[in-house]
C-alpha positions as CSV (number, residue, x, y, z in Angstrom):
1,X,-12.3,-3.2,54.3
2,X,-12.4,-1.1,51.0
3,X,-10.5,-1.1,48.3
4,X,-8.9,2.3,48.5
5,X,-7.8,1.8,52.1
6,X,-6.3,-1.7,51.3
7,X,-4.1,0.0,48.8
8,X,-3.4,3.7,49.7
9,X,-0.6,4.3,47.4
10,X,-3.3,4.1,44.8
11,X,-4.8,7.1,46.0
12,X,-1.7,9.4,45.7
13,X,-0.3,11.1,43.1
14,X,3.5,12.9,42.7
15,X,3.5,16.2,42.3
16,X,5.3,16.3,39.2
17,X,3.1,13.4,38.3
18,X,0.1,14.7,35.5
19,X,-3.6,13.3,35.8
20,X,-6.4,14.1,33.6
21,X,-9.6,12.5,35.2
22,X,-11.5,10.2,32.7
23,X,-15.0,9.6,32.9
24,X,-17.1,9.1,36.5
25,X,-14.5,7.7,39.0
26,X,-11.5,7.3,36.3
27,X,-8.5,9.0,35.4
28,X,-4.7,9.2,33.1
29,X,-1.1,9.8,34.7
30,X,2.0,10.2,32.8
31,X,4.0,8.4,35.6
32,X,7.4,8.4,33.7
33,X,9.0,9.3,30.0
34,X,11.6,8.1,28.3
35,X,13.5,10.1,25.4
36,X,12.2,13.2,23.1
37,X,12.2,14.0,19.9
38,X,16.3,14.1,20.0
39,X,16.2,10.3,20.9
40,X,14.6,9.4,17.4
41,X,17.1,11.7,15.3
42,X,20.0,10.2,17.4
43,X,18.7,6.7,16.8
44,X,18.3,7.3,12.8
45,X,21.3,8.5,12.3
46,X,23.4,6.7,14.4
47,X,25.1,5.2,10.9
48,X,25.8,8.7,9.9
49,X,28.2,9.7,13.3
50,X,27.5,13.4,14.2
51,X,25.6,14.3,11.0
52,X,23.1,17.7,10.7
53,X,22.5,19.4,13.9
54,X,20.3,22.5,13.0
55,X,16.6,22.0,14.3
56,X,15.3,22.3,11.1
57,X,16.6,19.7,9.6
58,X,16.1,17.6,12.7
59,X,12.4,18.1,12.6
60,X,12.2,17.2,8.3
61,X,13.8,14.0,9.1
62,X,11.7,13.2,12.1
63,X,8.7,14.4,9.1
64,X,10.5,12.0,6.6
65,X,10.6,8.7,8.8
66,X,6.9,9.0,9.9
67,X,5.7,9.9,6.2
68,X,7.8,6.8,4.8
69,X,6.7,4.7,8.1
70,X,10.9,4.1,8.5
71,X,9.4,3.0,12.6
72,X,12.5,2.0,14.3
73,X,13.9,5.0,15.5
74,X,10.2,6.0,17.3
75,X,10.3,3.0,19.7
76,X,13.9,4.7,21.6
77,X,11.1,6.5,22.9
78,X,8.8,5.3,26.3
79,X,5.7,6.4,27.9
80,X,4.3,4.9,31.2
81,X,0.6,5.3,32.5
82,X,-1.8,5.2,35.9
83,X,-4.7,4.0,34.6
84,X,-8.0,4.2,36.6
85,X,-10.7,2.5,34.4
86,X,-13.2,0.1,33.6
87,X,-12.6,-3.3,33.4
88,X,-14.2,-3.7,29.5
89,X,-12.1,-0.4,28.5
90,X,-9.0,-2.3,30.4
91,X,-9.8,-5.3,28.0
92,X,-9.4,-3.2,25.1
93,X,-6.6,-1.2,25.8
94,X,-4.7,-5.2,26.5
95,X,-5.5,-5.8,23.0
96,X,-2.7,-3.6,22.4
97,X,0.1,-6.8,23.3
98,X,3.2,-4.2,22.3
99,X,2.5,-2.5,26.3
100,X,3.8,-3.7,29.4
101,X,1.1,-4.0,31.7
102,X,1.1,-4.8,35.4
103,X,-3.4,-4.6,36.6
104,X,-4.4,-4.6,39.9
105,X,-5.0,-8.2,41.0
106,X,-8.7,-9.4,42.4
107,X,-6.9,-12.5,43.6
108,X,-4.9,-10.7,46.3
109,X,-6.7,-7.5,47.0
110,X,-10.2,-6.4,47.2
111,X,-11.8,-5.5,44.4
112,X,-12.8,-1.7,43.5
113,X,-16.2,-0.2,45.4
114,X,-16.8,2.0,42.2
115,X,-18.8,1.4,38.9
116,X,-18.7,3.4,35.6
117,X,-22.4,4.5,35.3
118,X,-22.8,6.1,31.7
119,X,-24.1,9.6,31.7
120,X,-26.4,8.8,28.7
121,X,-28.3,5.6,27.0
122,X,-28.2,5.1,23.2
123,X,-29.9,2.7,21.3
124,X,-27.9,0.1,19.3
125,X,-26.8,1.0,15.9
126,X,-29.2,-0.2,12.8
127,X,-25.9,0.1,10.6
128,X,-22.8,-1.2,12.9
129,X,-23.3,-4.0,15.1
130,X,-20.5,-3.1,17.5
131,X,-22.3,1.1,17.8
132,X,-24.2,3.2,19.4
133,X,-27.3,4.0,18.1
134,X,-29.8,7.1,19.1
135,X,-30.6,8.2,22.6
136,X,-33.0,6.3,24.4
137,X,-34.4,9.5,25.9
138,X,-37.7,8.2,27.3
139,X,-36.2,5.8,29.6
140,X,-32.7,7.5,30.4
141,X,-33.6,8.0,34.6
142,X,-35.0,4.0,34.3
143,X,-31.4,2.8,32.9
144,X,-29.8,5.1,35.3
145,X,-31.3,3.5,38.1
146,X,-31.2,0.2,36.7
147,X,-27.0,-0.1,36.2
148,X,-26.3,1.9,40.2
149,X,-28.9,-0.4,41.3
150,X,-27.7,-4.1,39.8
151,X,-23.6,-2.7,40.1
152,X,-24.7,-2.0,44.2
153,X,-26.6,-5.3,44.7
154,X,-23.1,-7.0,43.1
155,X,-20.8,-5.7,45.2
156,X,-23.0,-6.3,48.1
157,X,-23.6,-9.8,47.0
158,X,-19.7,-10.0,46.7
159,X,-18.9,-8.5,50.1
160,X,-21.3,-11.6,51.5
161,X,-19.4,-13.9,49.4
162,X,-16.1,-12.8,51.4
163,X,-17.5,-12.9,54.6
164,X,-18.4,-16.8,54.4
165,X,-14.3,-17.0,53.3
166,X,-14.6,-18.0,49.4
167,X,-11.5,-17.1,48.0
168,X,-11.4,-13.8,46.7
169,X,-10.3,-15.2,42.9
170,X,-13.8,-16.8,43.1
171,X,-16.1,-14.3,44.8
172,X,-15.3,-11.1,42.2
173,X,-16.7,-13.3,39.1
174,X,-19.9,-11.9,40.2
175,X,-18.7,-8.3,39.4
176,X,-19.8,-6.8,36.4
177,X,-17.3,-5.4,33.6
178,X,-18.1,-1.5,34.7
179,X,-16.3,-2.5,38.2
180,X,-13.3,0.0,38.4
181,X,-9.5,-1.3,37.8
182,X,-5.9,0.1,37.7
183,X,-3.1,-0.9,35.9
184,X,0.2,0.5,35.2
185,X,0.6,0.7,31.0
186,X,4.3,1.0,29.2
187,X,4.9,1.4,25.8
188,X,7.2,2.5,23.3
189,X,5.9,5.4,21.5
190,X,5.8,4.0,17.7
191,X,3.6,1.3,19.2
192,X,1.8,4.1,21.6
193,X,0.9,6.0,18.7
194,X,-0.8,2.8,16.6
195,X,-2.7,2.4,19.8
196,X,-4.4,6.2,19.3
197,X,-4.5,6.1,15.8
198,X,-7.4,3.2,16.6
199,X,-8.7,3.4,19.4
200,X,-9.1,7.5,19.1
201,X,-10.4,6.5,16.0
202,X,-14.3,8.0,15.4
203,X,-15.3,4.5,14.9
204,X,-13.6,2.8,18.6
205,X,-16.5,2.9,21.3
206,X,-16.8,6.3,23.5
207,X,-15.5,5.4,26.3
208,X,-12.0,4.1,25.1
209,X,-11.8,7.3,22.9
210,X,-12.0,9.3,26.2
211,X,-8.6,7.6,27.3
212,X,-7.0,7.7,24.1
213,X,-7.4,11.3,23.8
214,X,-6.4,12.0,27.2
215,X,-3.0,9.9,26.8
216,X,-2.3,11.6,24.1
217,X,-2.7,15.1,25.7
218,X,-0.7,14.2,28.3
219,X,2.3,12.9,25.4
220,X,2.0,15.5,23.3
221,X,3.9,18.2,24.9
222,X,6.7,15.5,25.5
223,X,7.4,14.7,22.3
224,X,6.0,18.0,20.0
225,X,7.8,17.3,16.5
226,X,6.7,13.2,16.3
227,X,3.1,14.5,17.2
228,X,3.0,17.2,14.7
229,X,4.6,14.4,11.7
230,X,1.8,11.8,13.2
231,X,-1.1,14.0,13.0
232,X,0.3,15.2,9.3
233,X,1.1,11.9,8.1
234,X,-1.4,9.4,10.1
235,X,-4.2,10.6,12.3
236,X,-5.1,13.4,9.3
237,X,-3.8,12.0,6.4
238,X,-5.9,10.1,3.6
239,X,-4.8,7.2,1.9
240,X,-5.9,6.2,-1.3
241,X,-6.3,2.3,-3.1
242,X,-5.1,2.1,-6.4
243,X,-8.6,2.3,-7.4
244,X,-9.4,5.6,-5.7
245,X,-5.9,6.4,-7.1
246,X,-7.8,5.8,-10.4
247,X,-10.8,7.6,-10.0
248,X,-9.1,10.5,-8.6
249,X,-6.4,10.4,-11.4
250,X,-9.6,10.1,-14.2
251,X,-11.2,13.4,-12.7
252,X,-8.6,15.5,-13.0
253,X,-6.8,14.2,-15.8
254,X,-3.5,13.5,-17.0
255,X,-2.2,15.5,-13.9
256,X,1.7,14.8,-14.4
257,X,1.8,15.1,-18.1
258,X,0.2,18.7,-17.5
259,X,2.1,19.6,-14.2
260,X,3.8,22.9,-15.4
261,X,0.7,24.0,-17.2
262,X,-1.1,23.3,-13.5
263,X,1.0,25.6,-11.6
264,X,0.8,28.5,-14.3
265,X,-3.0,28.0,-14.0
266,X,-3.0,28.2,-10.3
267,X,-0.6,31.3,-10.1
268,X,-1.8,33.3,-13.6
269,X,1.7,33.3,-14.5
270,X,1.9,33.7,-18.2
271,X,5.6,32.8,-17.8
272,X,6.4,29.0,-17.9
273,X,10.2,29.1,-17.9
274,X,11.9,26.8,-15.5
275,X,12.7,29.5,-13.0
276,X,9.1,30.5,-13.0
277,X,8.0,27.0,-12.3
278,X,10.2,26.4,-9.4
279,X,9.2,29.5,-7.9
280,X,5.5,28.3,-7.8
281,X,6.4,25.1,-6.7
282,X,7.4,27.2,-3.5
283,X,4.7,28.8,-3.5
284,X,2.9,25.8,-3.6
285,X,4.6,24.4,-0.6
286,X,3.8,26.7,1.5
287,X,0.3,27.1,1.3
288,X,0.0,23.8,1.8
289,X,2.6,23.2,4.3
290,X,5.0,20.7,2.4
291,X,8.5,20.9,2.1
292,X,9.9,20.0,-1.3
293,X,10.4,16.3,-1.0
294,X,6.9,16.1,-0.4
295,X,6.2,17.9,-3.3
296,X,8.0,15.4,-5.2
297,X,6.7,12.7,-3.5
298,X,3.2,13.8,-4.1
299,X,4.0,14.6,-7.8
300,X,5.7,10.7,-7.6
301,X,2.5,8.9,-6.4
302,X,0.4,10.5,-9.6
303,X,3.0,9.1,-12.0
304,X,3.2,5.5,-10.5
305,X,-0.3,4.5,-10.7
306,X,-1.0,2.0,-13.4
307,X,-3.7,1.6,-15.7
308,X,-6.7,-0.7,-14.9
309,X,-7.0,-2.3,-18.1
């Protein structure tokens, strides 16, 4: 008896229910949401009784709280997943302890028929022990065959295993890692979005990027304003350590003491009167997108580094 027919409501999907299929034989639902970007505004200013309502100001607050990390608020939120993967991509998405998970269980069911076979072979990395190095192109069919070949004698070794009545919490130990598993994944979405910001991360291993970046496709149109404020302030933003603070500080100078003479530069306004400077400061903003607390902000973080003696 397979796998899929042992558990048929596995195999079914709601209608309103969205998949995005994930490598060979996996995929990503969004089973169920909780909250939208409302939820966090309500939750932040829930000291404040009724406070601002105009959308505006709504989305610069959402803006503020992820740029100043000010978390709280983002976990009102929920997202829940059907996850079809991999059990070594299931062993790093657990790493993320913040989700509720509930996996498909090899002690009362029978284990998954299906294997993720990789669609290319890469060396291993000469500069990151835990990488992927170039393509072994000479041998790509040989390591094709070799993992359908060693995942098919596994199963059927594990099938056999069944058949003499060995308890099926024994028998799948001798199922490798790529065997197929499902699991149903909650989490709150301040602890939803750490998990992308690392493991869709350049640097996380393929195949866990491929259902990071599918997650998040499915979230995003949930929750529109708390994406756009995490890819501003966290999955495209650039921090700096007070000694890169330093170094950038020494290449361009005194850059606060000469801030009004900066913005005359940049506009070739020969007029440096107050009014002249605030109007370039808006300027400013919006070619690069920031609203005027940032601008301050920005100009703040210049003036607070210290001097390495």
């Amino acid at each position: 008896m397979t796998y899929n027919q042992q558990i048929p409501q596995f195999g079914k999907m709601k209608k309103k229910q969205q998949q995005i299929n994930v490598l060979d034989h996996g995929f990503v639902r969004l089973i169920d949401v909780m909250g939208t970007d409302d939820s966090v505004v309500q939750a932040a200013r829930v000291s404040y009784g009724d406070g601002t309502k105009t959308v505006n100001t709504d989305r610069n607050l959402i803006r503020y709280l992820m740029r100043h990390e000010h978390t709280t608020p983002f976990e009102m939120c929920e997202v829940k997943f059907h996850i079809k993967l991999p059990i070594f991509v299931m062993r790093q998405l657990i790493r993320h302890r913040t989700a509720s998970v509930n996996e498909y269980s090899g002690r009362y069911s029978i284990m998954s028929n299906e294997f993720y076979i990789p669609e290319t072979f890469e060396s291993q990395s000469k500069v990151n022990n835990q990488g992927r190095g170039k393509p072994l192109d000479d041998i790509q069919g040989k390591l094709h065959w070799d993992f359908k070949t060693s995942s098919k004698l596994a199963y059927e070794k594990y099938e056999e295993l069944l058949e003499h009545d060995l308890a099926r919490e024994l028998a799948r130990a001798v199922l490798p890692v790529s065997n197929y598993t499902e699991a149903y994944w909650k989490c709150n979405v301040k602890n939803f979005l750490h998990m992308i910001r690392l493991r869709a991360d350049s640097h996380a291993q393929w195949e866990i990027q491929e259902y990071a970046n599918a997650m998040y496709k499915l979230v995003k149109p949930k929750f529109p304003v708390i994406c756009e404020a995490y890819e501003d302030y966290q999955q495209e933003a650039v921090k700096l350590s007070r000694g890169e603070a330093e170094l950038t500080k020494a290449i361009f100078g005194n850059y606060m003491d000469e801030w009004d003479d900066y913005i005359t530069d940049w506009y070739e306004q020969p007029d440096i009167s107050e009014e002249s400077v605030k109007e370039a400061e808006k300027l400013l903003c919006k070619e690069f997108g920031l609203s005027k607390r940032e601008l301050t902000e920005f100009k703040n973080k210049w003036e607070s580094v210290t001097t390495i003696n």
